[in-house]
C-alpha positions in Angstrom: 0.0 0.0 0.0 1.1 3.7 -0.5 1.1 4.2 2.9 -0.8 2.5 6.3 -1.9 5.8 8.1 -5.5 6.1 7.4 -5.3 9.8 8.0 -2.8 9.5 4.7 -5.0 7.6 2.1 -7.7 8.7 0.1 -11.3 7.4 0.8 -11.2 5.6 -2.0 -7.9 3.6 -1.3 -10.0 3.5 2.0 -12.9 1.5 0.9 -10.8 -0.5 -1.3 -9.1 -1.8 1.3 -12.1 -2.8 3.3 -13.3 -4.7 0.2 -10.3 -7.1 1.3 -9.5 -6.6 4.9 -10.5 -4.8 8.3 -8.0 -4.3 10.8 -6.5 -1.2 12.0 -4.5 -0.7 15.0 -5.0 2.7 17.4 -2.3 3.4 18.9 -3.3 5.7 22.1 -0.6 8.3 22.8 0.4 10.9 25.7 1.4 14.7 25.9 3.7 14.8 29.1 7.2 15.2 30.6 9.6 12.8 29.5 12.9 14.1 30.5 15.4 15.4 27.3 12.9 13.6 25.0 10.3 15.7 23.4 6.6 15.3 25.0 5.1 12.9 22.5 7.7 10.6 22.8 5.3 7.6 24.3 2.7 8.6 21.5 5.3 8.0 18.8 6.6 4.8 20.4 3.1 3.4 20.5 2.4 5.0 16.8 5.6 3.1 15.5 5.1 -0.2 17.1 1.2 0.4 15.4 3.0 1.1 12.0 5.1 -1.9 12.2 2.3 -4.6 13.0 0.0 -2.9 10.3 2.7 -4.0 8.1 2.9 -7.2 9.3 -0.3 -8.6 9.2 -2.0 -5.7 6.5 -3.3 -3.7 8.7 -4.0 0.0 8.7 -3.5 2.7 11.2 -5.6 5.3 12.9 -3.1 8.0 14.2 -2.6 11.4 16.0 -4.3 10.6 19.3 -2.0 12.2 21.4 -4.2 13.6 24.2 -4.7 10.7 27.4 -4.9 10.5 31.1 -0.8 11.5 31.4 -0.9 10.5 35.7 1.4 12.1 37.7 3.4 13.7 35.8 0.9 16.6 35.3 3.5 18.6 37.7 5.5 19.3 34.6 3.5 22.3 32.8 4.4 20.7 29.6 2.0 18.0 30.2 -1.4 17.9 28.8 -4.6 16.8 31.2 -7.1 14.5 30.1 -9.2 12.5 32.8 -9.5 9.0 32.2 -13.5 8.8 31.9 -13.3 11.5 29.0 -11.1 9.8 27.4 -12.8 6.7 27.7 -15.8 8.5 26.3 -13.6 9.5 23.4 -12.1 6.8 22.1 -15.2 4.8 22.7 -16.7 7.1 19.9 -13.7 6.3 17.7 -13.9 2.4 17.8 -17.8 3.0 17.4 -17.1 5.1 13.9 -14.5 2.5 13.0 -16.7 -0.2 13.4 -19.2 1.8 11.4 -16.6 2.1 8.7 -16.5 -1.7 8.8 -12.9 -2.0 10.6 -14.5 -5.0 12.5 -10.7 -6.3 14.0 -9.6 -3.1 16.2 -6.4 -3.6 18.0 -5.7 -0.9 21.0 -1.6 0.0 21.1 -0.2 2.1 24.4 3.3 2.6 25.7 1.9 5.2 29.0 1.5 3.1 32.2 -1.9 4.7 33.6 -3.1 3.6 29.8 -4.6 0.8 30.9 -7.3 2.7 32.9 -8.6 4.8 30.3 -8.4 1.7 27.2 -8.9 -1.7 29.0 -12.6 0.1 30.4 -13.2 1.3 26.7 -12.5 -2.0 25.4 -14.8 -4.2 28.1 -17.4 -1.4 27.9 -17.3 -1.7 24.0 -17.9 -5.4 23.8 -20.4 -5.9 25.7 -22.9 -3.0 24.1 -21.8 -4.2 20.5 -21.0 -7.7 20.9 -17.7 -7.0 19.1 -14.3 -8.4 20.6 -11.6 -5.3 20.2 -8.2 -6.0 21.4 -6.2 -3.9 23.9 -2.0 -4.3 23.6 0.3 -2.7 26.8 3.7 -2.8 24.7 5.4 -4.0 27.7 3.1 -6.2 28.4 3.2 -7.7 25.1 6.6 -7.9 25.4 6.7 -9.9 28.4 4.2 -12.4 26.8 6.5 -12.6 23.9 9.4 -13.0 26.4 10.9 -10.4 25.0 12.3 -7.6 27.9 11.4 -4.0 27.0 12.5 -2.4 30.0 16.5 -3.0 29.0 15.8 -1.7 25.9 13.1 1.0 26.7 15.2 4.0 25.5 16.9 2.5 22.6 13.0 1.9 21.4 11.8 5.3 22.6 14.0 6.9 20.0 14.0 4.4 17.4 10.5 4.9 16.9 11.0 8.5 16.2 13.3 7.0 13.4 10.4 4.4 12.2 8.5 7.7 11.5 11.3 10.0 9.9 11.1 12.2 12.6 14.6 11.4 14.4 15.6 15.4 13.7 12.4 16.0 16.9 14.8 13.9 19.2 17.3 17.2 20.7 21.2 16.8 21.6 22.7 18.3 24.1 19.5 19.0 26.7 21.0 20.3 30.3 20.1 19.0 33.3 17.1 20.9 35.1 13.7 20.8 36.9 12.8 18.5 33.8 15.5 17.1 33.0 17.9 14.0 34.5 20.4 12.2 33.1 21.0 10.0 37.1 19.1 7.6 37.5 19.9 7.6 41.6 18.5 11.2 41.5 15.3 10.2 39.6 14.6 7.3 42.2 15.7 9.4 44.9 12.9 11.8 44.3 10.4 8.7 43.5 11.2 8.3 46.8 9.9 11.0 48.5 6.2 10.0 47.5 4.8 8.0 49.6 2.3 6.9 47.9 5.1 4.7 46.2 4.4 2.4 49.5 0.7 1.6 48.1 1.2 1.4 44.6 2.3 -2.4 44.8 -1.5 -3.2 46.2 -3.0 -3.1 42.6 -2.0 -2.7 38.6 0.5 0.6 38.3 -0.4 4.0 39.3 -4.4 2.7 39.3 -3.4 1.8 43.2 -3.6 5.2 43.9 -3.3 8.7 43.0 -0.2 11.2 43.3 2.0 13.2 41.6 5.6 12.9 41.2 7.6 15.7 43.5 9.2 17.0 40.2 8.9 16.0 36.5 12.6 14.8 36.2 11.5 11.9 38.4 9.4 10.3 36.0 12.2 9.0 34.1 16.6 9.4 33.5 17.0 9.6 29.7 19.9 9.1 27.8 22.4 12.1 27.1 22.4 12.3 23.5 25.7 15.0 22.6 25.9 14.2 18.9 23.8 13.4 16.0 26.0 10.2 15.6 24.9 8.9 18.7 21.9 9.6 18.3 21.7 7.4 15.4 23.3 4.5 17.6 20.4 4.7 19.7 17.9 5.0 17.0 19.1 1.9 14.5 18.8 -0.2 17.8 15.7 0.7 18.7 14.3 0.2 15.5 16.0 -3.5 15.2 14.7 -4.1 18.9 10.9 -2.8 17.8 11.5 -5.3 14.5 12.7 -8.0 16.8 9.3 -7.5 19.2 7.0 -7.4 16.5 8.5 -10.7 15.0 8.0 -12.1 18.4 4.3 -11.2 18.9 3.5 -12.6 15.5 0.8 -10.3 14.6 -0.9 -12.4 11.8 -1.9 -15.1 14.5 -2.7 -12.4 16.8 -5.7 -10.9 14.4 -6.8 -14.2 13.3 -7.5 -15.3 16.9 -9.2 -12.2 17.0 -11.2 -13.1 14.3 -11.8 -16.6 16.0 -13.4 -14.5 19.3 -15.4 -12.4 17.4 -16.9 -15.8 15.3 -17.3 -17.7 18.6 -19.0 -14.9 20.2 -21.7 -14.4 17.2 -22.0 -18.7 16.6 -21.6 -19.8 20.0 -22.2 -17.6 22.9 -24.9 -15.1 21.9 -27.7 -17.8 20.4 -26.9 -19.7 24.2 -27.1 -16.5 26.2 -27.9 -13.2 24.5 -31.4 -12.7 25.7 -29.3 -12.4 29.3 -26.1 -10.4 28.4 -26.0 -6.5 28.3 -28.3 -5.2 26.0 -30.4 -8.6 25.3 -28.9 -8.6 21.7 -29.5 -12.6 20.9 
């Protein structure tokens, strides 16, 4: 295809697609602090991680939602607010327009760690009013079902994606340290370390234990010190073989045909059984 970004195609190269296939993946992005990277950083890993499995199983890719529940890193004045029931009430009327459209095989992609409280509700909340099985991905934990560790590679991926997209010229050299920015990672979990709240957050998933702010936005995470465009590229050609090397893993064709397989034993099996009963009655 010309290009996978549905934003990028014509409607007509839309609809012919659709005479063949419907999947597309969303990948559901963040505005916020993110040390020396630029604030989109975890919208354009999830965005590049979207392109690559569209490519791999023929997918397409619906883009440029960079506006989610960002947590606790609000504190930096960078980051933009979005609760996480309006953005459940958002993207539930995207995946309601895309079904309309007749992409029937949605597949939800984040890389933000509250994500899972605005997408996971969106995704329950969506099958059981339309009957239609959508799929929610957590990039890292996707990776640790395809025993594949993120988390040693997590920066090396953060700026490769910005390479997957052509954008590696966004990603800045040369940042100094400051309220926003650390490059030590003892100083980052030393100020973790002041919130207390960091002694409940082990009693459910992530930062849906409970809610706080981080004392300053530098704690939310030590990047890389990036002094030349050289190294830069280092950085970036592994992360884009480490992204290539987690979508081989995951084996995206399988995963939208089991998709598929949910959504066809949901419609033969479960709903003539119990559909009278289920939300909404729909038999």
């Amino acid at each position: 295809m010309r290009t996978r970004f549905l934003s990028k195609l014509t409607n007509g190269e839309v609809e012919e697609y659709l005479n063949q296939n419907d999947i597309i993946y969303v990948p559901v992005g963040v505005t916020e602090t993110h040390g020396a990277l630029p604030l989109d950083s975890e919208t354009v890993l999830a965005e590049a991680i979207a392109l690559k499995m569209a490519e791999a199983s023929d997918g397409l890719v619906l883009h440029n939602l960079p506006y989610f529940f960002p947590g606790g890193t609000i504190v930096g004045r960078g980051t933009i607010q979005m609760s996480v029931k309006d953005g459940m009430a958002y993207l539930d009327k995207i995946a309601k327009s895309l079904l309309n459209q007749g992409f029937r095989r949605q597949i939800y992609i984040t890389s933000h760690g509250p994500a899972h409280m605005t997408v996971s509700g969106m995704v329950r909340d969506f099958f059981d009013e339309t009957k239609v099985p959508v799929l929610y991905m957590d990039i890292l934990k996707a990776g640790e079902a395809a025993n594949f560790n993120l988390m040693d590679s997590f920066h090396d991926i953060s700026i490769g994606a910005y390479k997957v997209l052509g954008r590696l010229e966004d990603v800045p050299l040369n940042i100094p340290e400051s309220h926003s920015v650390t490059y030590d990672v003892g100083h980052m979990l030393a100020g973790m370390g002041k919130n207390p709240a960091n002694l409940l957050g082990k009693y459910a998933y992530q930062s849906g234990a409970v809610g706080s702010y981080f004392d300053a936005p530098s704690d939310h995470m030590a990047t890389p010190l990036l002094k030349t465009s050289e190294e830069r590229e280092v950085f970036a050609d592994r992360g884009v073989q480490a992204i290539d090397e987690l979508v081989n893993a995951l084996d995206m064709p399988a995963v939208v045909e089991t998709l598929r397989q949910v959504d066809v034993y949901t419609k033969d099996r479960i709903l003539p059984k119990y559909g009278a009963h289920l939300p909404g009655g729909k038999a």
